[in-house]
C-alpha positions in Angstrom: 118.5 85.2 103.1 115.3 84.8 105.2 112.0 82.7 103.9 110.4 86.1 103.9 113.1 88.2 102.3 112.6 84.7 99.7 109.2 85.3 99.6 109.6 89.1 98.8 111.7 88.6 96.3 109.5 86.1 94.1 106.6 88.2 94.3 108.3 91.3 93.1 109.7 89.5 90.0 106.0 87.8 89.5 105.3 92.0 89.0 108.8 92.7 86.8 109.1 89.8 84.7 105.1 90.0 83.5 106.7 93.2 80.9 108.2 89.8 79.3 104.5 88.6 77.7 103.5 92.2 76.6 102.3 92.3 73.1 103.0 95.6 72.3 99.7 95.9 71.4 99.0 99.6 72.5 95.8 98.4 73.9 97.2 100.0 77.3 98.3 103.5 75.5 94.4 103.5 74.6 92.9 103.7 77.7 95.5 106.2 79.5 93.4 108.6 80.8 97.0 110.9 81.5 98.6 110.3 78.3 95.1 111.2 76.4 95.8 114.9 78.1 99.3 115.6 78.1 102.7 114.8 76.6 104.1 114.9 79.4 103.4 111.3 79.7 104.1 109.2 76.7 102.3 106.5 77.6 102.0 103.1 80.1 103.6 100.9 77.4 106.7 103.1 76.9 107.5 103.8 80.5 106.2 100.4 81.7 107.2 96.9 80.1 109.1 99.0 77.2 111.0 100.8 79.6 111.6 97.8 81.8 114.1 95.8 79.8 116.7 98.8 80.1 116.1 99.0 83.8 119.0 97.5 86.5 118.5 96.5 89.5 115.3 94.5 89.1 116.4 91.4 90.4 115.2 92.3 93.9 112.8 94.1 95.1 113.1 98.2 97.0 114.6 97.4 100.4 114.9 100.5 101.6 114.2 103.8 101.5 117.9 105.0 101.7 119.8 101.7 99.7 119.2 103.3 96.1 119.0 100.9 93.6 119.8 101.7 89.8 117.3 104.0 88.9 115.0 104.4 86.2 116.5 105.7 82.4 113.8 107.9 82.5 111.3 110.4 84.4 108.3 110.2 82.6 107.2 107.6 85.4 106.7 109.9 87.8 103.2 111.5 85.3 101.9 108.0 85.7 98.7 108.5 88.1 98.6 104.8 89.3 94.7 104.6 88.0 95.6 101.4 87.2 93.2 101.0 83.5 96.4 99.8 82.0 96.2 96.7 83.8 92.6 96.2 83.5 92.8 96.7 80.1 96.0 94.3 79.2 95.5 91.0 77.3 98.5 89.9 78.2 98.1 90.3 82.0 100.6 92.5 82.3 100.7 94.1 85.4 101.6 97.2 83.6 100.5 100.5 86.9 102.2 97.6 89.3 105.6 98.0 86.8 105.1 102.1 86.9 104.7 102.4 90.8 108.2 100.4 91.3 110.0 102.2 88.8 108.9 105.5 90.7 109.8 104.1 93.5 112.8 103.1 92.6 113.6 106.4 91.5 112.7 107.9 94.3 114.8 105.1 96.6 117.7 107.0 97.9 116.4 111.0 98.1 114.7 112.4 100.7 111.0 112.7 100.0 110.0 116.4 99.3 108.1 117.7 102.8 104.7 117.9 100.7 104.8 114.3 99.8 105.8 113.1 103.0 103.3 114.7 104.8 100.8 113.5 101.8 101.7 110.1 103.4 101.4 110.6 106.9 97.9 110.7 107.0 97.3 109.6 110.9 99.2 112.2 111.9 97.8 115.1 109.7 94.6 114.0 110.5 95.2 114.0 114.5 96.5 117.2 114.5 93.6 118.7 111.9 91.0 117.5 114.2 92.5 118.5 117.1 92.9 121.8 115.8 90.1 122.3 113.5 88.5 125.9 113.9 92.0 126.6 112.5 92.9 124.2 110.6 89.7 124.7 108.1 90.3 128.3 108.2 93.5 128.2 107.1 92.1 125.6 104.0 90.0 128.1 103.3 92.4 131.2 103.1 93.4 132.2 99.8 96.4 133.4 101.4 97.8 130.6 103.1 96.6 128.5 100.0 99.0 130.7 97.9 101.6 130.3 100.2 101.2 126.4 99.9 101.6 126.2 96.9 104.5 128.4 96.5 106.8 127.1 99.3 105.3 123.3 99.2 103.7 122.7 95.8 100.2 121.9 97.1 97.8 123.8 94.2 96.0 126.1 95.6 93.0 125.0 94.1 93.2 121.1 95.0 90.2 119.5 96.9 91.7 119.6 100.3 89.0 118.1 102.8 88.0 119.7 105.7 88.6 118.1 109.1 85.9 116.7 111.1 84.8 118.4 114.5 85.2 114.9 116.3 87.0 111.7 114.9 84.8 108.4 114.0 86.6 106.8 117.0 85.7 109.2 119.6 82.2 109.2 118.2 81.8 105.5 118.2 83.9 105.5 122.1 80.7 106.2 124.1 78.1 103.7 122.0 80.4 100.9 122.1 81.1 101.8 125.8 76.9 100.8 126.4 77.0 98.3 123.7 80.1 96.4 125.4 78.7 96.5 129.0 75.7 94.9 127.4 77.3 92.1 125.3 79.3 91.4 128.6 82.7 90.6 129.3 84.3 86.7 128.3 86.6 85.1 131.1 89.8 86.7 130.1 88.2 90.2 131.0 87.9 91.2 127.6 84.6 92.4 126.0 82.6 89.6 124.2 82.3 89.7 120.6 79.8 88.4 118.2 80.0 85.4 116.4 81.5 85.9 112.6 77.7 85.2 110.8 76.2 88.3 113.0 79.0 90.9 112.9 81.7 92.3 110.5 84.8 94.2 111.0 85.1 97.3 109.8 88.0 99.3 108.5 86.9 102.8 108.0 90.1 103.7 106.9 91.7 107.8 107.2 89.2 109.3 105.3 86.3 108.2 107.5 87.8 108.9 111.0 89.0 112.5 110.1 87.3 113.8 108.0 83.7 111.8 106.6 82.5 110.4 109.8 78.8 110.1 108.7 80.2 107.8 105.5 81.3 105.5 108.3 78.0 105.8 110.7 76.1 105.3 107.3 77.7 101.7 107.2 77.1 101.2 110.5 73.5 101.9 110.5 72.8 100.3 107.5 75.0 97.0 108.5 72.7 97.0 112.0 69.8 97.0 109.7 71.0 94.1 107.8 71.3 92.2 111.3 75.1 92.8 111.5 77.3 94.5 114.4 80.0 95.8 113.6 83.7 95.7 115.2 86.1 98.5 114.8 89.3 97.5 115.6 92.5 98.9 116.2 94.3 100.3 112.7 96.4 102.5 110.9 96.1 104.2 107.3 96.3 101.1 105.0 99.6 102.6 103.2 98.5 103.6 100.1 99.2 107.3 100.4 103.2 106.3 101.3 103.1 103.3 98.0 101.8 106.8 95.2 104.4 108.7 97.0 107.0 106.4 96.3 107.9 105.5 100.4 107.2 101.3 100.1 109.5 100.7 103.9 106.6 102.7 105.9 104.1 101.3 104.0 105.4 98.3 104.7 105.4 99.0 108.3 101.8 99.9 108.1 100.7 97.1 106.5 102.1 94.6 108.6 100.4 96.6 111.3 97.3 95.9 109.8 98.1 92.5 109.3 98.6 91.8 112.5 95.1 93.2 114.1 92.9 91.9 110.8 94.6 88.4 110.3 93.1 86.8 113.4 89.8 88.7 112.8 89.9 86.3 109.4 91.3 83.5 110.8 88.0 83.1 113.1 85.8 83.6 109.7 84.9 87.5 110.3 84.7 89.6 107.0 86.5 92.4 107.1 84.5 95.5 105.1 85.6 98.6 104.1 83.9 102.4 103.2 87.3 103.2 101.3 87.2 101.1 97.8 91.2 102.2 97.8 92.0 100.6 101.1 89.9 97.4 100.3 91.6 97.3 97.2 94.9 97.8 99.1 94.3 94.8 101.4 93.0 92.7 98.5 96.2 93.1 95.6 98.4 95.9 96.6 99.7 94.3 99.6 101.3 91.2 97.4 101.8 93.0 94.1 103.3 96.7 95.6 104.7 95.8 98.8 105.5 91.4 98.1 103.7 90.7 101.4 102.8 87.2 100.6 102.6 85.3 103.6 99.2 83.6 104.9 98.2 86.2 107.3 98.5 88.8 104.5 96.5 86.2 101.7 93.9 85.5 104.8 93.2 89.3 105.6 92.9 89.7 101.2 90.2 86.8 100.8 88.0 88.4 103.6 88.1 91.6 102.5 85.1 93.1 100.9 84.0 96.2 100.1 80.9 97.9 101.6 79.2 97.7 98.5 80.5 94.5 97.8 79.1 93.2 100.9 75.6 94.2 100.7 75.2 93.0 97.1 76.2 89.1 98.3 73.4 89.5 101.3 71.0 90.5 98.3 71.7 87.5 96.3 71.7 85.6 99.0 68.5 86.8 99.2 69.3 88.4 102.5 69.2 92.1 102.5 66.9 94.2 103.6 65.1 96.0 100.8 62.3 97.7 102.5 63.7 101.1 100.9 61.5 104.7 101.0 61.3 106.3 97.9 63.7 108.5 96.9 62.8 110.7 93.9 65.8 112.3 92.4 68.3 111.7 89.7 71.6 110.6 90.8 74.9 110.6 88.6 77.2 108.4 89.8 81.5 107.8 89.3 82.5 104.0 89.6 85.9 104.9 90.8 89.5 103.3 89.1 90.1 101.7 92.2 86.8 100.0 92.3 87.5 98.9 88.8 90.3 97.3 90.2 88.5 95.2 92.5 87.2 93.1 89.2 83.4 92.9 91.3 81.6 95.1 88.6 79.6 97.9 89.8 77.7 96.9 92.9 76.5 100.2 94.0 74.8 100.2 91.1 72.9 97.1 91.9 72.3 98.7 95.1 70.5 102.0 93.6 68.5 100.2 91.4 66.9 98.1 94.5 65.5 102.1 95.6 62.1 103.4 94.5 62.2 106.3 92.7 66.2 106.7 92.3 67.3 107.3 89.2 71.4 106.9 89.3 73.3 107.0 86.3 76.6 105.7 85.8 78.6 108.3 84.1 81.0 105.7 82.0 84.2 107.9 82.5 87.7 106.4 83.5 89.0 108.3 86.1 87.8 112.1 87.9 91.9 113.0 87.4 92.4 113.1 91.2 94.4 109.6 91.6 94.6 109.9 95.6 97.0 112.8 96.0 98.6 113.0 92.2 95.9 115.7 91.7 96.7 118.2 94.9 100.0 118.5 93.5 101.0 121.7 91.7 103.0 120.4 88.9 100.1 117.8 88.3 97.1 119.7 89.1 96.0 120.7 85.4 96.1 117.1 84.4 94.1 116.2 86.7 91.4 118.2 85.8 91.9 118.1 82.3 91.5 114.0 83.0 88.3 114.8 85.1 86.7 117.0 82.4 84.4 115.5 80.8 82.8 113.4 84.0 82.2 116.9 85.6 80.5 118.0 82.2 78.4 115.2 82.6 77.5 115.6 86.2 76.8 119.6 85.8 74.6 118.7 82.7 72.3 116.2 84.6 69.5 117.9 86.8 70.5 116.5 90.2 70.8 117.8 93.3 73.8 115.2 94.2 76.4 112.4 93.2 77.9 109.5 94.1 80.9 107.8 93.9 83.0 105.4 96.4 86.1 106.9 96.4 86.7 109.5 99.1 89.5 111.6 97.0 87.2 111.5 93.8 83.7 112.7 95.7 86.4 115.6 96.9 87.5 116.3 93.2 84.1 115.8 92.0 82.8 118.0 94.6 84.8 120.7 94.4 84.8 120.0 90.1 81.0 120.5 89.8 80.0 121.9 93.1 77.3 119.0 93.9 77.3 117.6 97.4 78.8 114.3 96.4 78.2 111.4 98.9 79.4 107.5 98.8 76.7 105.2 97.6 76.2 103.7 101.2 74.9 107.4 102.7 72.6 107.2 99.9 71.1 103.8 101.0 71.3 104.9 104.6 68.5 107.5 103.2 66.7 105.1 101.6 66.2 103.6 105.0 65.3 106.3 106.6 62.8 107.0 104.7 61.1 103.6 104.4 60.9 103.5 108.5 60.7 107.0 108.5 62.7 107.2 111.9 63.2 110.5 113.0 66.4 109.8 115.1 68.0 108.0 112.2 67.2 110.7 109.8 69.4 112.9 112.2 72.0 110.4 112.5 72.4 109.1 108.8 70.1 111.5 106.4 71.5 114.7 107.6 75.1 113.8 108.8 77.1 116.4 110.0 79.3 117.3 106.3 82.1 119.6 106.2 82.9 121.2 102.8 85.5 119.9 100.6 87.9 123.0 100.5 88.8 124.2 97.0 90.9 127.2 98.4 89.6 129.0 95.4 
């Protein structure tokens, strides 16, 4: 056995053995958001650290995708949506959603992965080919028809918040700036383009959602980082493996990790944060990495303490009393979703901090649990009902306030909201992109940031 096959296994039975301090306490059963909706799902205790102790095959950790290991007693896993409250919520520290997501994909070790959920995880490649295609690839998310037919032969609901696909990717957008703001940094000996030093520039990971789909989200950062004094470097990466993990696929998430890894580690090795637009792919690099996948090593513990979520980020500059805050008024009321995944990062609610810093905004945080959506547990037909059941009473709450707009970090929960409530719903950085705009009141910025280019969230209604 290898040190890392060593490694692997001692972080996976840090995960399995916490069932042994639960309490049984129910405190976890209290705050399921899916078990408050449904019967479906019993509950995290039961299928969690209950349901652990009759489990096999727990004394190493999924290998492989077609090396079953003894499977779960039961099914009732697979209802869990992986919002993670349980864990917030345990006094035991139990890592109670960590337990769920192995026993699932344990279960799942073994069987071929249904076509809809494989091609929920390959997000690169869906998202190449939806760009490269998109006249036709947003008609046919729009068309009842072919939604039907989704449904039907592939289980996708034919109402689930599908995004559309951007006209142009975030990395062809950003290929001709950095083309004129490379020739003027200059080139270092080796040949290669020079790079800012780590206390004038961040790396950014915009993640899927951002380079298919939400561009502007991503160019929001951007402009607001520059305002802040900081460039930004967008290196080379792949989807951060989340997707593959809530689909139960852990050996190609694995392989995306490490992929990551490999670019980001020597970024944080040289003292370069490494910010994100996604809070589920920050939150991925941060935990998910050790607790889902047992990646462990130092590159993967460097690339977690430098990660920080855009949010995140700009609320450290203003305590250290070095953000800009020269904000235009913006009057309007603004309802706003913390996401579960931000929850998970254990940093509060910085956007929060962030609105209130804005003349004239009013946001309101909307104190609900989860929108329902839980990545891509929501798009799927047997799940779909849930979801919004789950989601309910947030989009009361939004359609009840007199906004024009929400918020909310989480690309897959402004989609659910969105489609939900029918409010344009935007991630808290666009918002503060505005508020910049309107302080300096710069016409080409308003066009870049204030009015990006949005395509509709496609509810295939």
């Amino acid at each position: 056995m290898t040190i890392q096959d060593l490694v692997r296994e001692a972080t996976y039975l840090d995960v399995a053995m916490s069932a042994d301090s639960c309490l049984k306490c129910n405190v976890c059963n209290t705050v399921c958001p899916v078990s408050r909706v449904t019967d479906l799902f019993p509950g995290p205790k039961y299928v969690g650290p209950q349901a652990q102790r009759f489990r096999l095959g727990t004394t190493l950790p999924p290998q492989s995708d077609v090396a079953p290991h003894d499977a779960s007693p039961d099914r009732w896993v697979d209802y869990c949506s992986g919002c993670g409250m349980c864990t917030l919520a345990c006094p035991a520290d139990v890592k109670i959603a960590e337990i769920n997501n192995r026993a699932r994909a344990e279960m799942k070790a073994g069987h071929r992965p249904k076509l809809r959920d494989w091609l929920f995880g390959q997000t690169d490649l869906v998202g190449r080919l939806g760009v490269i295609f998109t006249p036709i690839s947003n008609w046919s998310l729009q068309n009842g028809l072919i939604r039907w037919v989704l449904q039907v032969v592939m289980g996708i609901h034919r109402k689930a918040p599908l995004p559309a696909f951007a006209r142009r990717t975030l990395r062809s957008r950003l290929g001709r700036v950095d083309s004129v703001t490379l020739a003027r940094r200059g080139m270092d000996a080796a040949g290669r383009a020079k790079e800012p030093p780590p206390d004038r520039a961040v790396v950014l990971f915009h993640g899927c959602a951002a380079n298919y789909y939400e561009p502007h989200v991503a160019l929001a950062a951007i402009e607001v980082l520059r305002r802040n004094g900081y460039e930004t470097i967008v290196p080379e990466q792949v989807c951060c493996g989340l997707p593959l993990m809530n689909n139960g696929m852990y050996v190609q998430a694995r392989s995306r990790a490490h992929s990551n890894i490999d670019v980001l580690a020597d970024y944080a090795r040289r003292g370069y944060r490494i910010v994100g637009t996604s809070t589920s792919c920050t939150h991925t690099f941060k935990a998910e990495y050790r607790e889902m996948l047992d990646i462990d090593d130092e590159d993967a513990r460097l690339v977690a303490e430098a990660t920080w979520d855009i949010c995140e980020f700009l609320v450290d500059l203003h305590d250290d009393g070095r953000l800009d805050t020269r904000f235009g008024r913006l009057d309007e009321t603004l309802p706003y979703h913390p996401p579960c995944q931000l929850k998970g990062h254990g940093i509060g609610i910085p956007a929060m901090d962030l609105f209130a810093l804005v003349p004239g905004l009013q946001a309101i945080d909307m104190d609900h649990d989860c929108c329902g959506v839980a990545g891509t547990y929501g798009l799927k037909k047997e799940k779909y009902d849930i979801a919004m059941a789950v989601g309910d009473p947030l989009f009361k709450r939004i359609r009840e306030t007199d906004s024009a707009q929400a918020a909310c970090d989480s690309e897959t929960c402004r989609w659910q909201i969105q489609t939900a409530t029918g409010r344009p719903t935007r991630h808290p950085v666009e918002i503060l992109a505005s508020a910049y705009a309107a302080f300096s009141d710069a016409p080409a910025a308003s066009a870049t940031v204030g009015a990006p280019e949005r395509e509709p969230v496609t509810p295939g209604r």
